[in-house]
C-alpha positions in Angstrom: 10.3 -17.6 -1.9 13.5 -18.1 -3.5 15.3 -17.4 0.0 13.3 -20.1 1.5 14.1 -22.5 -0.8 17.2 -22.1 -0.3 17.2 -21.9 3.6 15.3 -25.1 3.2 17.7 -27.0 1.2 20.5 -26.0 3.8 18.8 -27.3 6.7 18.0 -30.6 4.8 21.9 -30.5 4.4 22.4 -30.1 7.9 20.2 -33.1 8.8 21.8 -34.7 6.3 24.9 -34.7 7.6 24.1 -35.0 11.2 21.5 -38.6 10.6 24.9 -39.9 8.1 23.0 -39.8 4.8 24.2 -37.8 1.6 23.2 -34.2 1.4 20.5 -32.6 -0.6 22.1 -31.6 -3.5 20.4 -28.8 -6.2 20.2 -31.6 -9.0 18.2 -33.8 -6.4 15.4 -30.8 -7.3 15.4 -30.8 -10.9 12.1 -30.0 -12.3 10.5 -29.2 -9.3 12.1 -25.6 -8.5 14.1 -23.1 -11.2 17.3 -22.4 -9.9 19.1 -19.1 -11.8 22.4 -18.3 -11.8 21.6 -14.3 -10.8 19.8 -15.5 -8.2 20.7 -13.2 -5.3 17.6 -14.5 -2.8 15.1 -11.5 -3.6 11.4 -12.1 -3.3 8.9 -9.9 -5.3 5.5 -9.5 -3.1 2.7 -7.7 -4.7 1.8 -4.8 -2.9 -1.6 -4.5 -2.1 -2.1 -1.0 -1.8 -4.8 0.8 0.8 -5.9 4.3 1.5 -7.5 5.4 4.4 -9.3 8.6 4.5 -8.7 10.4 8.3 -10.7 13.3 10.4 -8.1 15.0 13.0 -10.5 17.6 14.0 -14.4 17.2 13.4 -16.2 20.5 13.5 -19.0 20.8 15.4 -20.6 23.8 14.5 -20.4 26.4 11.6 -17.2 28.2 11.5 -15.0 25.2 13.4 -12.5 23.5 11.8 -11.9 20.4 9.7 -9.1 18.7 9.0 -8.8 15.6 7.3 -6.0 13.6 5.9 -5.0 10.5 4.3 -3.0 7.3 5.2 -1.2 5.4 2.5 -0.1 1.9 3.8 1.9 -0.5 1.6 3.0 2.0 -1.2 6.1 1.2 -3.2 9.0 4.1 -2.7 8.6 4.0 -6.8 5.2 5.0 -6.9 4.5 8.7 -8.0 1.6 9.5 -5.8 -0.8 12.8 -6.9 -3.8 13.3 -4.4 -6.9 15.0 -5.0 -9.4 15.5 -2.4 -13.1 15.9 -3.8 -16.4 16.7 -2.8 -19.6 16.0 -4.2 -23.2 18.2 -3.2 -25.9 15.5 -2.8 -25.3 12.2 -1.0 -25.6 10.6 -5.1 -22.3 11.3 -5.6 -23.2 11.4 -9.0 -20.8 14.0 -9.4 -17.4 14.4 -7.5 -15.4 17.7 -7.8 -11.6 18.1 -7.6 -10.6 21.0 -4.8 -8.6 23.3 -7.0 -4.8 23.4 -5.4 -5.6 21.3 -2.9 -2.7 18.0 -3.1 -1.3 17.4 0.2 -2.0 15.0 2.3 -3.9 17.3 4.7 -7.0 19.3 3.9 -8.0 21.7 6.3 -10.9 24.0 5.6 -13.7 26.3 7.8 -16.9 24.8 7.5 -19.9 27.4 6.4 -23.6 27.4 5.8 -22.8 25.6 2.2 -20.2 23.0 2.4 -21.7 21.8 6.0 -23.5 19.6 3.6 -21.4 18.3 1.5 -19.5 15.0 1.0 -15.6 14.6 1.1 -13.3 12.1 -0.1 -9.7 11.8 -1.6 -8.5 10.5 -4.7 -5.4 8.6 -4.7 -3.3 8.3 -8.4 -0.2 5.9 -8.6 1.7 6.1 -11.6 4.9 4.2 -12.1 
């Protein structure tokens, strides 16, 4: 925002100049914008952060392959990211359990007669 104040206040300048009147001066903007003197132009955007759970391969029978994985879009290069994919048994999802070792961002597994049935998704942490 900063940066496009300040692009702003250059091209009133340059119209200044070019229609004869005085130039747009910082003082002219007293109390309406906060001018520092570290001000380098940087703009601070909140992320909004969004995870998007993925099937590369859908099995379609017992003993085919799955493989899932997940898309992280506007993550900070600072964020210290630790997945977890999880399943749960019933379609309740009371209960959500943690795939031991499992952290990438791929899972790949064989599906059988039990976990045909069950219900995946992957938990995203973000710490700081």
């Amino acid at each position: 925002m900063k940066k496009l104040i300040a692009l702003i206040l250059a091209f009133i300048c340059l119209y200044g100049y070019a229609i004869g009147e005085s130039p747009a001066t910082p003082t002219d903007l007293e109390g309406e914008y906060i001018f520092e003197d570290d001000d380098w132009g940087c703009i601070d955007i909140p992320r909004q952060r969004r995870v998007f759970l993925m099937i590369e391969k859908q099995p379609q029978y017992i003993g085919d392959t799955a493989i899932f994985y997940v898309v992280l879009m506007d993550f900070s290069p600072n964020d210290n990211i630790q997945i977890y994919w999880q399943y749960a048994t019933d379609s309740t999802h009371n209960k959500w359990i943690s795939i031991e070792n499992e952290h990438d961002y791929t899972y790949t597994f064989v599906v059988n007669e039990i976990n045909m049935y069950y219900w995946y998704r992957v938990l995203v942490e973000v710490t700081h």
